[in-house]
C-alpha positions as CSV (number, residue, x, y, z in Angstrom):
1,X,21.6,-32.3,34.3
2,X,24.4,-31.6,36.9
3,X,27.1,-29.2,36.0
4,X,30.5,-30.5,35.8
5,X,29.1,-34.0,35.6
6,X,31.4,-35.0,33.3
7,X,35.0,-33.5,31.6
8,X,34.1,-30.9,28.5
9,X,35.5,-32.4,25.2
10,X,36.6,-31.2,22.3
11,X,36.8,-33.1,18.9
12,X,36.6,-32.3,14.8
13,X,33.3,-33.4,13.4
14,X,32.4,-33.7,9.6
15,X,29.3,-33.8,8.4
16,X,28.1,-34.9,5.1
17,X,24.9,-35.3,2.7
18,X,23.6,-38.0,5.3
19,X,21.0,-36.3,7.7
20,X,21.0,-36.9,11.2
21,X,18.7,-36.4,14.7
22,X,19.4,-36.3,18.2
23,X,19.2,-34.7,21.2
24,X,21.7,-35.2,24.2
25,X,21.9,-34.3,28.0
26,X,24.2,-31.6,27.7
27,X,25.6,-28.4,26.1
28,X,27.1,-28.8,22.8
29,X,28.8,-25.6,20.8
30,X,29.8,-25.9,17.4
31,X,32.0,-23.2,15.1
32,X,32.4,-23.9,11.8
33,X,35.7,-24.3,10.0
34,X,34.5,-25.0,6.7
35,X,32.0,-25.8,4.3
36,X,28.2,-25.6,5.6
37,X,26.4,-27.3,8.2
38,X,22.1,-27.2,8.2
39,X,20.8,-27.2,11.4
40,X,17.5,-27.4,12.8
41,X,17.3,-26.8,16.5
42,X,13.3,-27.9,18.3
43,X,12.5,-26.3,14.5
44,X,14.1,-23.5,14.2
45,X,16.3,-23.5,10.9
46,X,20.3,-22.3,11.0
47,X,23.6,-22.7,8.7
48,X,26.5,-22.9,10.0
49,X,29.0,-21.1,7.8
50,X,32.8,-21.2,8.9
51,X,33.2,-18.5,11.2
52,X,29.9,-18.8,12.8
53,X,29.0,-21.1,15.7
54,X,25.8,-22.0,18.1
55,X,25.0,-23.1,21.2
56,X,23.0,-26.2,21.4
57,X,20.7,-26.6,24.6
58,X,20.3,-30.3,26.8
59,X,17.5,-32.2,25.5
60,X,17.2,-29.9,22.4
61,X,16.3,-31.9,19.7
62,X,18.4,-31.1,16.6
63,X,18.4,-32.5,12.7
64,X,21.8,-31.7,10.8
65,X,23.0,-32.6,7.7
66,X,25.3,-30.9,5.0
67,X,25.2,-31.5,1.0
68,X,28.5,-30.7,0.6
69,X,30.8,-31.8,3.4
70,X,31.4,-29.2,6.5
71,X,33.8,-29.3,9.3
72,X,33.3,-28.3,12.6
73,X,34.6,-27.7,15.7
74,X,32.8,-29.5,18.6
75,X,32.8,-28.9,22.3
76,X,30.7,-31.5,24.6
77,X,30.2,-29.4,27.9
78,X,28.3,-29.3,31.4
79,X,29.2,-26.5,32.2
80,X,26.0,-24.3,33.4
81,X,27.6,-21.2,32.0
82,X,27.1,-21.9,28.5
83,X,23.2,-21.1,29.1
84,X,24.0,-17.4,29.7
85,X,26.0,-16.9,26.0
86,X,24.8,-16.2,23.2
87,X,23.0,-18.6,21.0
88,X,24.4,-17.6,17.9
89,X,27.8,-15.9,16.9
90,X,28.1,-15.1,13.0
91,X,31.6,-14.2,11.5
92,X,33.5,-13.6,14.5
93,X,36.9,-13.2,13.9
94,X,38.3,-14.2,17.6
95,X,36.5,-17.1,17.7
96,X,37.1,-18.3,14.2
97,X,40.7,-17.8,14.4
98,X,40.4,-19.2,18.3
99,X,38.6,-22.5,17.0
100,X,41.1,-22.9,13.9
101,X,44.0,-23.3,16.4
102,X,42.0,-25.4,18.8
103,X,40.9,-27.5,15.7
104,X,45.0,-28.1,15.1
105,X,45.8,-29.0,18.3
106,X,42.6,-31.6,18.9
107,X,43.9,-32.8,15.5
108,X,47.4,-33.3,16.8
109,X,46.0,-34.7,20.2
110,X,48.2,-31.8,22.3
111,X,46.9,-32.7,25.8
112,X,46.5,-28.8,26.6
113,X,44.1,-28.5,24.0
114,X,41.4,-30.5,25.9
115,X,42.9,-29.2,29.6
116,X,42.3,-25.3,28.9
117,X,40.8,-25.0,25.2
118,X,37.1,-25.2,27.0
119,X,37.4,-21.9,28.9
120,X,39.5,-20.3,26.3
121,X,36.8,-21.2,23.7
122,X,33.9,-20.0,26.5
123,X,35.5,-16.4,27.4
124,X,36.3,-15.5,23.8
125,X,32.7,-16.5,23.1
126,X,31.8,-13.7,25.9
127,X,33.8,-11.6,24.5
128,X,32.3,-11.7,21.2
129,X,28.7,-11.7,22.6
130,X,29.7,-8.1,23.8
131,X,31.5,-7.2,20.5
132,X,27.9,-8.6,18.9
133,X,25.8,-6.1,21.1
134,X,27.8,-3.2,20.4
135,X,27.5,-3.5,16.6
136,X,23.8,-4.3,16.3
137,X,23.2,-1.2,18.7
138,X,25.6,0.9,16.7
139,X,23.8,-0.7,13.7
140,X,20.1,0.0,14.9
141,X,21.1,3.5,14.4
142,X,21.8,3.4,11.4
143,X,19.2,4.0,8.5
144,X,17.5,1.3,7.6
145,X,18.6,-0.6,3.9
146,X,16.5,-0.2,2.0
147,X,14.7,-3.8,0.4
148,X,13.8,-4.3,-3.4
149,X,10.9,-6.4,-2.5
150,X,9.9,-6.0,-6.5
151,X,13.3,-7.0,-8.0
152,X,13.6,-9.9,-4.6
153,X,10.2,-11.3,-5.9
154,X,11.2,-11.6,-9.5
155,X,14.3,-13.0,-8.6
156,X,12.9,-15.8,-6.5
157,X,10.4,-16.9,-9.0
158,X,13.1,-17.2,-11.5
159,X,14.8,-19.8,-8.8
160,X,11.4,-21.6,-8.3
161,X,13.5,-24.4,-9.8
162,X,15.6,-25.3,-6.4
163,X,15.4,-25.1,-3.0
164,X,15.9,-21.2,-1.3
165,X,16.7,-20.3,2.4
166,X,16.3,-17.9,4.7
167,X,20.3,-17.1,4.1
168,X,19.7,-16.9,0.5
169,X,17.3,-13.9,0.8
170,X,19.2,-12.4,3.0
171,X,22.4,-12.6,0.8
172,X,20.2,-11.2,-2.5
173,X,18.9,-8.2,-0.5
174,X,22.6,-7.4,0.8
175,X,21.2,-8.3,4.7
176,X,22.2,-10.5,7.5
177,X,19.5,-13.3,7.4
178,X,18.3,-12.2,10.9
179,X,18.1,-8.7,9.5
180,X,16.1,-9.9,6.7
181,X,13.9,-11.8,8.5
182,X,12.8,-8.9,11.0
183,X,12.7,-6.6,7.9
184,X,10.0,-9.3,6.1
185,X,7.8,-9.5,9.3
186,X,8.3,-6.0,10.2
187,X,6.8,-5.3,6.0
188,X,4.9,-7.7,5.5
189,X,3.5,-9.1,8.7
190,X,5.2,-12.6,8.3
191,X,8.3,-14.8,8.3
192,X,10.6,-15.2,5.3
193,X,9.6,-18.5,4.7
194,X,5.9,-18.0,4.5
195,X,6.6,-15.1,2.2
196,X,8.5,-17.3,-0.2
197,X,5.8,-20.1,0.2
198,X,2.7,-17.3,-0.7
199,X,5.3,-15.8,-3.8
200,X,5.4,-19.0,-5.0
201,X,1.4,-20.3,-4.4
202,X,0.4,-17.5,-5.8
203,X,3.1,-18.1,-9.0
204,X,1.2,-21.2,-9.1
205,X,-2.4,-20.3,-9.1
206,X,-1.6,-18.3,-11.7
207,X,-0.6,-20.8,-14.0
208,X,-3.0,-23.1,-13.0
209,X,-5.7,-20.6,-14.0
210,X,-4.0,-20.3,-17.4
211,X,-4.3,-24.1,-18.5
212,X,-1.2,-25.4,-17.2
213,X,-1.0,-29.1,-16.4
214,X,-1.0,-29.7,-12.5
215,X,3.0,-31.4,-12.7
216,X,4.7,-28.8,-14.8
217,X,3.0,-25.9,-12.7
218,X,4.7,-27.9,-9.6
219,X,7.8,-28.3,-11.2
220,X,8.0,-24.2,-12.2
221,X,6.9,-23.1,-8.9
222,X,9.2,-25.2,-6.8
223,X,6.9,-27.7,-5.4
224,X,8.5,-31.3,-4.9
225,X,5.3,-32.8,-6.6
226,X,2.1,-32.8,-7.9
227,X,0.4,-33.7,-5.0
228,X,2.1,-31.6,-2.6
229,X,0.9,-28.4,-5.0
230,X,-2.7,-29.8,-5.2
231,X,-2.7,-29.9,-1.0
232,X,-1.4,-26.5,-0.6
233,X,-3.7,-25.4,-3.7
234,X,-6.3,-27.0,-1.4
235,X,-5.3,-25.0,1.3
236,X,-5.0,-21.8,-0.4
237,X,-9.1,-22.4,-1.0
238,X,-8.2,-23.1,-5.0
């Protein structure tokens, strides 16, 4: 990849139910305006709220899609600097509000929008990566929230009927889902994820050892089917 190689663009992107893959040969930054994007970028799951944005690598090979419609802000760069921001930005007011206007003025095709909104857009995003550091430092500080892992266990079992995230954790413990996710390694020695999967195998061996038919004990515990709960039964040495 060569720097500069081309002009940055900016555009509007919506993304719907559809799910998409692709990978491309240069920098591409996303803030969300509204709805909710899913990400997956070289495996590693995100959702893009409005307000919060990411930084998507050359060559890095994402998966999106979004049940309910999102809207996005899109910028298409070279420019080297990118690789020294931040990743990830969550609910940052300058850049929200910075992208909103930007997301006007592409929409209105105002030839200044694509002449200086890439730089405006990269130093408010380096301004908000300094904003970031501050509060999680002044936040490490803090005493730690405490986490109902109890109560957060018996809720998720009760929504072993559809689909939970990271985010959706996060949200029911009153966390940031990075938060939540050091928290669950830092407790219990593993990733969110894998502690909703062994919740939920465990749910299920339980029911299993009571009698239950193998496709309504998949359908309580969240499993997409029969078989899928017989492999990871399998798995578990059951």
């Amino acid at each position: 990849m060569a720097p500069h190689a081309a002009p940055s663009a900016l555009s509007l992107r919506r993304y719907g139910p559809a799910p998409g893959s692709h990978s491309h040969d240069h920098f591409q930054v996303l803030v969300g305006l509204s709805g909710t994007l899913e990400l997956e970028i070289d495996g590693q799951g995100l959702r893009l709220a409005p307000g919060h944005g990411c930084v998507i690598a050359p060559e890095a090979r994402h998966d999106f899609e979004s049940s309910r419609g999102s809207l996005c802000l899109v910028l298409d760069s070279y420019h080297a600097d990118w690789s020294q921001r931040a990743a990830q930005l969550q609910g940052l007011p300058g850049v929200y509000a910075l992208a909103r206007y930007l997301s006007q003025a592409v929409e209105q095709r105002l030839p200044l929008a694509q002449e200086h909104g890439p730089s405006l857009l990269m130093e408010a995003w380096a301004s908000a990566t300094g904003a970031s550091a501050r509060t999680a430092a002044l936040q490490g500080r803090r005493a730690l929230r405490p986490i109902d892992w109890w109560g957060l266990q018996q809720w998720a079992m009760a929504q072993s009927h559809r689909p939970l995230t990271v985010a959706d954790l996060a949200e029911r413990a009153h966390l940031s889902p990075s938060q939540f996710a050091a928290r669950c390694r830092a407790d219990h020695g593993m990733g969110a994820m894998q502690w909703l999967r062994q919740l939920r195998l465990r749910h299920a061996h339980e029911l299993r050892a009571q009698g239950m038919g193998v496709a309504e004990v998949a359908r309580r515990a969240g499993y997409r089917s029969p078989s899928a709960l017989t492999a990871a039964l399998r798995r578990m040495g059951h």
